[in-house]
TIPADREN-406378 format. One line per 4 residues: number of its first residue (from 0); their letters; for each residue x, y, z of C-alpha. Coordinates in Angstrom, 3 decimals, padded with zeros to 6 digits, m for minus. Layout:
N
NUM = A = X Y Z; ...;
//
This chain:
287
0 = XXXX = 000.000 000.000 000.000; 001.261 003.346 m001.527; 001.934 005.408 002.550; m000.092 008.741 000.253;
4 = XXXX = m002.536 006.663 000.418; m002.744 005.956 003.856; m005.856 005.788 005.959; m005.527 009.074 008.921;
8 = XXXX = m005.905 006.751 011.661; m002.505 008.422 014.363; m000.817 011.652 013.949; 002.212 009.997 012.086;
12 = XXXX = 002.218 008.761 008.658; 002.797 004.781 008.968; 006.185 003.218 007.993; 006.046 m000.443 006.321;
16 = XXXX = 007.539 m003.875 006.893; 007.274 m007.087 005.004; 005.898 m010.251 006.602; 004.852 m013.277 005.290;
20 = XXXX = 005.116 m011.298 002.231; 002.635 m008.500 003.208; 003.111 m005.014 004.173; 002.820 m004.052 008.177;
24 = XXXX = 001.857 m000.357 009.202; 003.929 000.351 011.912; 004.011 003.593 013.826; 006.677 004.944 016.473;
28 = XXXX = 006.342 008.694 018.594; 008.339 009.765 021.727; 011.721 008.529 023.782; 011.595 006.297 026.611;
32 = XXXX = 010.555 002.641 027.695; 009.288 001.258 024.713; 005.486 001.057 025.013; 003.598 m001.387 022.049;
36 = XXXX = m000.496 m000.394 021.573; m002.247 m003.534 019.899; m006.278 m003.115 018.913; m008.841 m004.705 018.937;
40 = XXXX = m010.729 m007.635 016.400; m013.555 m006.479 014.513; m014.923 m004.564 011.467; m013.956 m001.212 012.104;
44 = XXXX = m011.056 m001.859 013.818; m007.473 m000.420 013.522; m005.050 001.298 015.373; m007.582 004.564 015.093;
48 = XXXX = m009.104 003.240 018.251; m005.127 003.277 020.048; m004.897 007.017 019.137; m005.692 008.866 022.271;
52 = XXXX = m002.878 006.484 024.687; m000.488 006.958 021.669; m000.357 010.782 021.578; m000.267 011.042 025.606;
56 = XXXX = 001.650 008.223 026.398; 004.336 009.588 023.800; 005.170 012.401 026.105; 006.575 010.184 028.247;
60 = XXXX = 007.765 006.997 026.744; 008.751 005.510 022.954; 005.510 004.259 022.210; 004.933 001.760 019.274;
64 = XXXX = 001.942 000.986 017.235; 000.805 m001.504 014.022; m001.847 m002.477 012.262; m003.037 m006.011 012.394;
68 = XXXX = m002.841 m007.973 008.970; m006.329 m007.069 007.308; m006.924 m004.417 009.242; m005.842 m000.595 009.096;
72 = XXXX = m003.224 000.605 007.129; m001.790 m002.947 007.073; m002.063 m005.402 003.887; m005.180 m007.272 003.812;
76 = XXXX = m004.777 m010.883 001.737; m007.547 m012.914 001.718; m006.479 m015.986 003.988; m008.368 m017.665 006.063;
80 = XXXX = m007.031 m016.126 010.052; m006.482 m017.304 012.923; m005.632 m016.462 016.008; m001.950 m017.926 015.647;
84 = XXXX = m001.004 m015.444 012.620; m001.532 m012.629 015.070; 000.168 m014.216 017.897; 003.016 m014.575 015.278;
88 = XXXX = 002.583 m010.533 014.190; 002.619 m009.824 017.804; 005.954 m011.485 018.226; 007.802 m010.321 015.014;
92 = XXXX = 006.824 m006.620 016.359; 008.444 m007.403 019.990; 011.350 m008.741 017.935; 011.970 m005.746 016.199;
96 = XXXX = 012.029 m003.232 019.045; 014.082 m005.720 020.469; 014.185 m004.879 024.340; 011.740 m005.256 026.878;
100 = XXXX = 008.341 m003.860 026.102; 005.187 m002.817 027.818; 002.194 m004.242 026.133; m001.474 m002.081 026.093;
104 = XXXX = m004.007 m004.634 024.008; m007.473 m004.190 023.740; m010.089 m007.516 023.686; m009.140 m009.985 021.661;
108 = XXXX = m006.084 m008.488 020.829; m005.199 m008.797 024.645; m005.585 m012.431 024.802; m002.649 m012.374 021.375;
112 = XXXX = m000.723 m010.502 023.653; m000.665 m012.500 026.696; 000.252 m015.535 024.352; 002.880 m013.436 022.427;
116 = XXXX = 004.912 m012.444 026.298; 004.435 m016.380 026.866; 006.667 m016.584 023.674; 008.599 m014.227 024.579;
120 = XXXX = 009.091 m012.974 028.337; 012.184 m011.379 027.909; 010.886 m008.918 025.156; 007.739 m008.045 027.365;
124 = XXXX = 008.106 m005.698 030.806; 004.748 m006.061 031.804; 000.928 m005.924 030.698; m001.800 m003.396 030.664;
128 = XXXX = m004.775 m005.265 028.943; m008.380 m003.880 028.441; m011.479 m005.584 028.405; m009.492 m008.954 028.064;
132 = XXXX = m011.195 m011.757 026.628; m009.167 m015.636 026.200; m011.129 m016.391 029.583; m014.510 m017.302 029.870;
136 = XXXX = m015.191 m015.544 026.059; m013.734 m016.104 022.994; m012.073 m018.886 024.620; m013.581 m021.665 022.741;
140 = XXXX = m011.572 m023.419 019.778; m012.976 m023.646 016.128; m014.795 m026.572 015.418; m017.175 m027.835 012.237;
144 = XXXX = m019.762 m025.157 013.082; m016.945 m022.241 012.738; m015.678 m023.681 009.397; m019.179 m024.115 008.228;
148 = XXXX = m020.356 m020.313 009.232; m017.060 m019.294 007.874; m017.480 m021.140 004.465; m020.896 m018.844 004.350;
152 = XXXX = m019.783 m015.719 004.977; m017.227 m016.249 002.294; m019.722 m016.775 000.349; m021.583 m013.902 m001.598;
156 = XXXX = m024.134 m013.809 000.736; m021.209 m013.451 003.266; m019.776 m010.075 000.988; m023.711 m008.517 000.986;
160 = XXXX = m023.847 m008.922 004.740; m020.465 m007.583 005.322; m021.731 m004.637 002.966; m025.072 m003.873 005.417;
164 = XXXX = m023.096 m003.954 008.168; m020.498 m001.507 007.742; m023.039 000.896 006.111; m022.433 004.241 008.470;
168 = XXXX = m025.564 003.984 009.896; m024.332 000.406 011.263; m021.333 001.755 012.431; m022.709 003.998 014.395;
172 = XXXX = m025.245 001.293 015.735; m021.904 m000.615 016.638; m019.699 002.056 018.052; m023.428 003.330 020.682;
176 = XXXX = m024.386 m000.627 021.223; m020.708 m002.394 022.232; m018.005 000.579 022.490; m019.239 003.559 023.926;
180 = XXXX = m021.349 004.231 026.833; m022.224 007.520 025.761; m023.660 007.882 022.057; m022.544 011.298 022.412;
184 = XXXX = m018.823 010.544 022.230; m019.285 008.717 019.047; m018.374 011.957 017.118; m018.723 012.739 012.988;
188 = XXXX = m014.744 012.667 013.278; m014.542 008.953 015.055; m017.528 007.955 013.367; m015.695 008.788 010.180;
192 = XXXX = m012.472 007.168 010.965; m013.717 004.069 012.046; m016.288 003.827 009.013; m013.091 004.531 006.483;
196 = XXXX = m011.127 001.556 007.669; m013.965 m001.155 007.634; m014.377 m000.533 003.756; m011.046 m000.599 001.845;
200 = XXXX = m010.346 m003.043 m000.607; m010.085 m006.709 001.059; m011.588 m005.366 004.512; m013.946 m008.168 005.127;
204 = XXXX = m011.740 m011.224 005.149; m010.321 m010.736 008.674; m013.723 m010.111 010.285; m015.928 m012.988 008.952;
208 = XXXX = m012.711 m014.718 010.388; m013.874 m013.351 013.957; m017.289 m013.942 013.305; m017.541 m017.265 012.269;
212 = XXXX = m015.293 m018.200 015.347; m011.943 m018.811 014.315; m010.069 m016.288 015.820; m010.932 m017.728 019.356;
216 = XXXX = m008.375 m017.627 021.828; m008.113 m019.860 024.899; m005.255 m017.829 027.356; m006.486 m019.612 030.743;
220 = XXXX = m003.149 m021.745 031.681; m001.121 m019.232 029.753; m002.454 m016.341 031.523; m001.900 m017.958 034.880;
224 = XXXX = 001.516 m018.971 034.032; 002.597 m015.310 033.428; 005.398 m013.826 034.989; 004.454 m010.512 033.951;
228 = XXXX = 003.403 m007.440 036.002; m000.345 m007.203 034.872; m002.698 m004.646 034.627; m006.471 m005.055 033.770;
232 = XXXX = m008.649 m002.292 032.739; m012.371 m002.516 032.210; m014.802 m000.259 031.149; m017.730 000.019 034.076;
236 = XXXX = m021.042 000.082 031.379; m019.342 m002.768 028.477; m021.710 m004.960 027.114; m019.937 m006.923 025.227;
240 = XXXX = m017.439 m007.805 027.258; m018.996 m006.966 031.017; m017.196 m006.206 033.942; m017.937 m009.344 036.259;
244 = XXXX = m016.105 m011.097 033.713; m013.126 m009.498 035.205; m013.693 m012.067 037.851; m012.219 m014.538 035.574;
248 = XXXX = m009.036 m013.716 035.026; m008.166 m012.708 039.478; m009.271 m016.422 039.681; m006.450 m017.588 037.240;
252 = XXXX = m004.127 m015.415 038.246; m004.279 m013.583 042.254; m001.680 m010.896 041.835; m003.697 m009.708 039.103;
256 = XXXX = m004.757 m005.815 039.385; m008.075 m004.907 038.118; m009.424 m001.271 038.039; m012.519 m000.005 036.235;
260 = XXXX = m013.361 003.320 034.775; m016.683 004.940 035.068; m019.108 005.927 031.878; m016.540 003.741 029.406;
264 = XXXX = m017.961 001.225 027.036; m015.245 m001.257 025.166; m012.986 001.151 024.439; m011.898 002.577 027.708;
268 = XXXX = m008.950 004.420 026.148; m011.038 006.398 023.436; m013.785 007.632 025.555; m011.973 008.268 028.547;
272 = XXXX = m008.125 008.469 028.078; m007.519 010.998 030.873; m008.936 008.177 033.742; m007.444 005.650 031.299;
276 = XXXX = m003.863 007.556 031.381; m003.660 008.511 034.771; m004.306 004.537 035.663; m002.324 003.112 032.754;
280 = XXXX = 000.551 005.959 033.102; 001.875 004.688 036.483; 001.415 001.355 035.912; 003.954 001.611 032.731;
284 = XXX = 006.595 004.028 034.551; 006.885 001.763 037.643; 010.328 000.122 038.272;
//
């Protein structure tokens, strides 16, 4: 992908690097301990959901971001995913900051992460992960029914339903039902920038992936095998993912720290970044 034709999505133009013979969007801002901001699965998403903890955590540290592969900025073949090509993205990107790194990953994305610092310990300081799910959702591993829905939705059936449901008007269904707790919030500007990702060239493949099941990701044992310092953020009013499911992943693992932010949906970081900052910012800087 030509980087003039970039989507917006951060305040820095993406720079590109091959894998698996695709093109990664990568992002970098700021000095410091290297800080790596990994979004969320679904239509819309991107790292334009990672942009308010990338410009204010910048101030203060060397904070990395990408675009997963079919998502964003990023190259998006049509393969069918799963959740061990993003485990494998995740890793490449520790690799090539190449000392340890903080991880901030958002739902699904999270539970790639924890797997990825099981990989790799030594390339991962510690965790902030919001809404987490690998525990108790999204935990369950493809079986005949997730081939079979996927074989649908790749279908042309599956292309007209990805078409009505990335329509703006769904969008902004999605964004008010599962990631913001205030419809208000869900701005022309974020509306936009959401909407823009979810309909480039090749932008359905990775989602009927996550629809149909296949991008499931069971983190349990992994999760309480981790060595890592590990914070859990959770938005007080998601739906999707709700808060007593927080439950799940103290039970796995004691030492874990759970906080929750008031009037935040899904995306904690977006709709309030300066609760999600001052809880995340401390966590990151701490010896």
């Amino acid at each position: 992908m030509a980087q003039d034709s970039a989507l917006p999505l951060l305040p820095v133009s993406p720079s590109y690097f091959g894998w698996r013979d695709q093109q990664i969007a990568a992002y970098h801002a700021g000095a410091g301990r290297p800080v790596l901001l990994i979004h969320s699965i679904n239509a819309a998403a991107s790292v334009f959901e990672m942009r308010e903890p990338f410009q204010r955590l910048s101030q203060q540290f060397a904070v990395h971001a990408f675009d997963l592969l079919g998502y964003g900025n990023s190259s998006r073949p049509p393969w069918r995913y799963r959740a061990a090509i993003y485990i494998d993205l995740i890793t490449a990107m520790l690799e090539r900051i190449g000392e340890p790194t903080a991880l901030i990953a958002s739902s699904l994305g999270a539970a790639y992460a924890v797997m990825a610092a099981a990989r790799r310990p030594q390339l991962v300081s510690r965790l902030a992960l919001i809404c987490p799910t690998g525990i108790g959702q999204l935990d369950r591993g493809p079986g005949i029914a997730a081939y079979t829905v996927y074989q649908l939705l790749r279908s042309p059936f599956g292309r007209l339903l990805y078409e009505l449901l990335t329509t703006r008007a769904s969008v902004r269904l999605f964004l008010a039902s599962q990631a913001y707790a205030d419809p208000a919030n869900i701005t022309p500007e974020r509306l936009e920038g959401f909407y823009q990702t979810c309909r480039r060239p090749g932008a359905y493949y990775a989602p009927i992936c996550f629809l149909s099941g296949l991008l499931n990701c069971d983190i349990a044992a992994t999760f309480a095998a981790l060595p890592h310092p590990t914070l859990v953020v959770w938005g007080s009013e998601a739906k999707t993912s709700p808060l007593q499911l927080a439950s799940n992943f103290v039970r796995a693992r004691v030492t874990t720290k759970i906080v929750t932010i008031d009037r935040a949906s899904l995306l904690v970081q977006d709709e309030q970044p300066e609760a999600f900052v001052a809880q995340v910012g401390p966590f990151l800087a701490a010896p």
